[in-house]
DONUDREN-174817 format. One record per residue (C-alpha): residue number from 0; residue in three letters; x, y, z. Coordinates in nm, 4 decimals. Each point is the difference from the previous one (the first is absolute). Example, Ala and Ser with C-alpha at 12.3 -4.5 7.8 and 13.67 -1.06 7.14 Angstrom:
2
0|ala|1.2300|-0.4500|0.7800
1|ser|0.1370|0.3440|-0.0660
***
This chain:
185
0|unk|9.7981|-0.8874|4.1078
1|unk|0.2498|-0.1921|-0.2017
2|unk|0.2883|-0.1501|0.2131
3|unk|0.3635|-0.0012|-0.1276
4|unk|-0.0087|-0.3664|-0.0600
5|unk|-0.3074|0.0465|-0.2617
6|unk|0.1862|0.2726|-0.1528
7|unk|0.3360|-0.2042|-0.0785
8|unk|-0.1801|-0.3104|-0.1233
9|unk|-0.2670|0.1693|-0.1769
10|unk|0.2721|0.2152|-0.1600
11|unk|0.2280|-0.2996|-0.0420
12|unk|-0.3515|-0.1936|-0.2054
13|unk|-0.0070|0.3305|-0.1702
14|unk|0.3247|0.0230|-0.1064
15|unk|-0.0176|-0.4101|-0.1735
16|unk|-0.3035|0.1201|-0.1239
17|unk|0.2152|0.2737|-0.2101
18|unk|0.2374|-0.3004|-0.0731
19|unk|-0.3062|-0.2004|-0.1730
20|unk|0.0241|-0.2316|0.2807
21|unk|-0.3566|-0.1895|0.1404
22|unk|0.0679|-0.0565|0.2929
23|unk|0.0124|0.3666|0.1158
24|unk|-0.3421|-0.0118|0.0459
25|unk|0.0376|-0.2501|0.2563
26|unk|0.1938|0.2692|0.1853
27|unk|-0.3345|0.2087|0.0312
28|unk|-0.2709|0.0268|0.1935
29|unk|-0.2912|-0.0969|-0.2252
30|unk|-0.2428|-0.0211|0.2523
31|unk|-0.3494|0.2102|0.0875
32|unk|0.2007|0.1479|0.2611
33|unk|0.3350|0.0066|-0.1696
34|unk|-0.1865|0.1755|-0.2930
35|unk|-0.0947|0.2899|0.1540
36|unk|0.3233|0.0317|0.1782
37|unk|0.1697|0.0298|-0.3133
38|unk|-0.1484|0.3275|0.0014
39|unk|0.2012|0.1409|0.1926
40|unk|0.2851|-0.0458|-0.1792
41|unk|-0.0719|0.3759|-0.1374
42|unk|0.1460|0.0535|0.3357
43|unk|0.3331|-0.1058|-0.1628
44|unk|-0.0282|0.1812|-0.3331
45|unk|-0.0417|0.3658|0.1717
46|unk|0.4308|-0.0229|0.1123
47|unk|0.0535|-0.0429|-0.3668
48|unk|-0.2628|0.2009|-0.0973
49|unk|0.1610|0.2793|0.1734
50|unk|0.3699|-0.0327|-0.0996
51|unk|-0.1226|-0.0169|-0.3670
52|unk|-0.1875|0.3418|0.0520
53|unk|0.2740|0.1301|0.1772
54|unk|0.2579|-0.1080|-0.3125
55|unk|-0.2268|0.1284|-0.2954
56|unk|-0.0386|0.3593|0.1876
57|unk|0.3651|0.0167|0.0570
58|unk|0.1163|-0.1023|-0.3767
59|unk|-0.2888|0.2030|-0.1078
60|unk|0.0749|0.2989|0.2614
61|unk|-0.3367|0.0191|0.1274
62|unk|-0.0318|0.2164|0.2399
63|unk|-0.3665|-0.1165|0.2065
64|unk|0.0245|-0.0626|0.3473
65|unk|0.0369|-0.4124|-0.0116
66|unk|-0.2705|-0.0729|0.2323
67|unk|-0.2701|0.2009|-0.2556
68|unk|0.1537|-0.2283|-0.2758
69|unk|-0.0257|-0.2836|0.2132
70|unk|-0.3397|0.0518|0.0776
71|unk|-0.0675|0.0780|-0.3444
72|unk|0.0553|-0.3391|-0.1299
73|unk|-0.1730|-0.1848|0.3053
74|unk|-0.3156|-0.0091|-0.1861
75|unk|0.1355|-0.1572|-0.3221
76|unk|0.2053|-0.3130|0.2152
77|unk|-0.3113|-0.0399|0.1723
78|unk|-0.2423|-0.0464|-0.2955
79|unk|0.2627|-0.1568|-0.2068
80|unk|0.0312|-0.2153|0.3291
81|unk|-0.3988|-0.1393|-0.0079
82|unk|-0.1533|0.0576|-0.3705
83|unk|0.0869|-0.2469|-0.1539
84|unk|-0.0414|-0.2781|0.2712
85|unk|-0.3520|0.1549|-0.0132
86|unk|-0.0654|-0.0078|-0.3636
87|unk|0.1683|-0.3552|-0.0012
88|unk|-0.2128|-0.1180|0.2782
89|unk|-0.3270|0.1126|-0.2263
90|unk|0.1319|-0.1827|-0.3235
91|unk|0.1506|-0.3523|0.1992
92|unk|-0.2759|-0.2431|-0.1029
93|unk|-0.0090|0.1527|-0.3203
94|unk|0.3442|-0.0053|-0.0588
95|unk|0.0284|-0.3666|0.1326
96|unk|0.2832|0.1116|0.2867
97|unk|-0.2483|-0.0559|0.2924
98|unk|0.1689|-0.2913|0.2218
99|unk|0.3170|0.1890|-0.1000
100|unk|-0.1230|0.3744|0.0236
101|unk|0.1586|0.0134|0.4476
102|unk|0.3262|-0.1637|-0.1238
103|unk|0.0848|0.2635|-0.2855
104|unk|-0.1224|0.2781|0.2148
105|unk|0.2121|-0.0751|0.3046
106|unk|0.3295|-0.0892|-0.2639
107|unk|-0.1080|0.3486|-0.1802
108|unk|0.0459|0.1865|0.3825
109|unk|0.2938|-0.1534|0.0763
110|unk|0.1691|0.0401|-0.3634
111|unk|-0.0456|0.3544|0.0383
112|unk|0.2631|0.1261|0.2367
113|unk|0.2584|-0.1971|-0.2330
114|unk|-0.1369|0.1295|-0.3118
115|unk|-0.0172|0.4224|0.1593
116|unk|0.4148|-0.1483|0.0956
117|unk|0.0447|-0.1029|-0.3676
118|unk|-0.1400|0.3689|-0.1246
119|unk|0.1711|0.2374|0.2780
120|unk|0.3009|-0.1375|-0.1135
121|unk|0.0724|0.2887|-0.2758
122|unk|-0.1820|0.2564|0.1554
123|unk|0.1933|-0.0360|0.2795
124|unk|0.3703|-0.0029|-0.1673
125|unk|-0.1761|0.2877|-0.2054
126|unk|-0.0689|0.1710|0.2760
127|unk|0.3336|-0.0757|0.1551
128|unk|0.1852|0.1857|-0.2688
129|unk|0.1302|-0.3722|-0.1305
130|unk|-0.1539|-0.0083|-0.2702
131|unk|-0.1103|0.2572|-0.3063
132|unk|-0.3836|0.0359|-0.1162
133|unk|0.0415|-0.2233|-0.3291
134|unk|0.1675|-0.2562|0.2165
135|unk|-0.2634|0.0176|0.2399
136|unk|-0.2552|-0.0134|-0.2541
137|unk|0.1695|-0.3412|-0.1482
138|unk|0.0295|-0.1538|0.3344
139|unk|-0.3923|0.0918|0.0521
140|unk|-0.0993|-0.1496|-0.2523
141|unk|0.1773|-0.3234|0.0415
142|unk|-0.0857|-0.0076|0.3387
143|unk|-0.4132|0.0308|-0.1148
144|unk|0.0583|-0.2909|-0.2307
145|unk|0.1169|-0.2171|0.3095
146|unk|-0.2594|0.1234|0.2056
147|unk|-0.2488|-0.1017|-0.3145
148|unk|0.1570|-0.3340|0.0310
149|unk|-0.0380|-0.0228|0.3301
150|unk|-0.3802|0.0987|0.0025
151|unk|-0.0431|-0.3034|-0.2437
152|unk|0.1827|-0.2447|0.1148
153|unk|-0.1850|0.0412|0.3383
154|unk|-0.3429|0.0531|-0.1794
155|unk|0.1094|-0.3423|-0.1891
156|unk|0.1355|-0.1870|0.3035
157|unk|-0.2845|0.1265|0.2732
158|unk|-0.2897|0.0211|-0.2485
159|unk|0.1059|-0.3265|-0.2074
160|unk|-0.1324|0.2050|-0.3035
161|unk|0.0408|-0.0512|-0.3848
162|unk|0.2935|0.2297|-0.1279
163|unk|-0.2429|0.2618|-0.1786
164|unk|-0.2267|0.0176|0.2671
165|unk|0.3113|0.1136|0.2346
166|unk|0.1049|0.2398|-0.2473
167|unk|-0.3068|0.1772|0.0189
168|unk|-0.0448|-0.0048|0.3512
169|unk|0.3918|0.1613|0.0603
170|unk|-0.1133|0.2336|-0.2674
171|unk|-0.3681|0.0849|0.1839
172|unk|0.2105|0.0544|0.3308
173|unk|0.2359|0.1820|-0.1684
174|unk|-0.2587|0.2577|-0.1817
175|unk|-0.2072|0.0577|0.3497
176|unk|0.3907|0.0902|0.1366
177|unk|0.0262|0.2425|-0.3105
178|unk|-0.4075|0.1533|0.0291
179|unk|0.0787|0.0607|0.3611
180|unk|0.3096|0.1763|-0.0076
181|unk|-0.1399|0.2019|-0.3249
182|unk|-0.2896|0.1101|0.2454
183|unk|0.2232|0.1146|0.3231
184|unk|0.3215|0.0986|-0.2261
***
């Protein structure tokens, strides 16, 4: 289980990680061990996971029980969660991110409770009655291109990778995201 003091530095290396800084890695575990702990970070993402469910069915005035929706979208986090560690895992040596392959993956789990932050944001002031649907739609979309940033600078940073080749790595992750919530959506 993760303790409260690997949360707050973990989220702390996170969080310079979002800020371009190095030397959040050195904030994570990047260990055997501390890779598979990172992991359970999901454990983190389900609170958000379940506010932003609970905003988009209110500004959308859905009216499923929240627990089916909930449930719903388990299968989709999970997935999203493990692919493409797995398909990255396969294509490593290939790719030439190896040595760096347990670095990236760890910064990737720990990134993504700040990132799912970064996106509730509008959903949730949508949701709140704060904000109208084309302002929520603006703020979306601005918050996806930080959350794009993000994913690079950490794929850049943890993977030490050539700019193109972390393009197209966000953009891999990014598509398995999209083919998995096209299959359970």
């Amino acid at each position: 289980m993760l303790t409260v003091s690997e949360i707050v530095r973990s989220l702390n290396g996170a969080w310079l990680l979002f800020l371009g800084r190095r030397e959040g890695l050195d904030l994570l575990d990047r260990s055997a061990e501390g890779f598979w702990r990172s992991f359970a970070v999901i454990l983190l993402l389900l609170p958000l996971n379940a506010v932003t469910i609970l905003a988009v069915a209110r500004s959308q005035g859905v009216d499923k029980p929240f627990n089916e929706m909930f449930l719903e979208g388990l299968p989709v986090l999970a997935l999203d969660w493990v692919a493409f560690p797995i398909v990255l895992a396969f294509a490593a040596g290939m790719l030439g991110v190896k040595r760096t392959y347990t670095s990236y993956i760890v910064a990737r789990n720990w990134m993504a409770p700040v990132a799912a932050a970064i996106l509730a944001i509008p959903v949730i002031l949508q949701g709140a009655g704060w904000i109208g649907p084309t302002t929520s739609i603006l703020l979306s979309l601005i918050s996806m291109g930080l959350v794009l940033r993000y994913h690079y600078l950490v794929v850049r940073l943890a993977l030490e990778t050539t700019v193109g080749l972390s393009i197209g790595l966000v953009v891999v992750d990014l598509l398995l995201t999209l083919v998995f919530v096209g299959l359970f959506s």
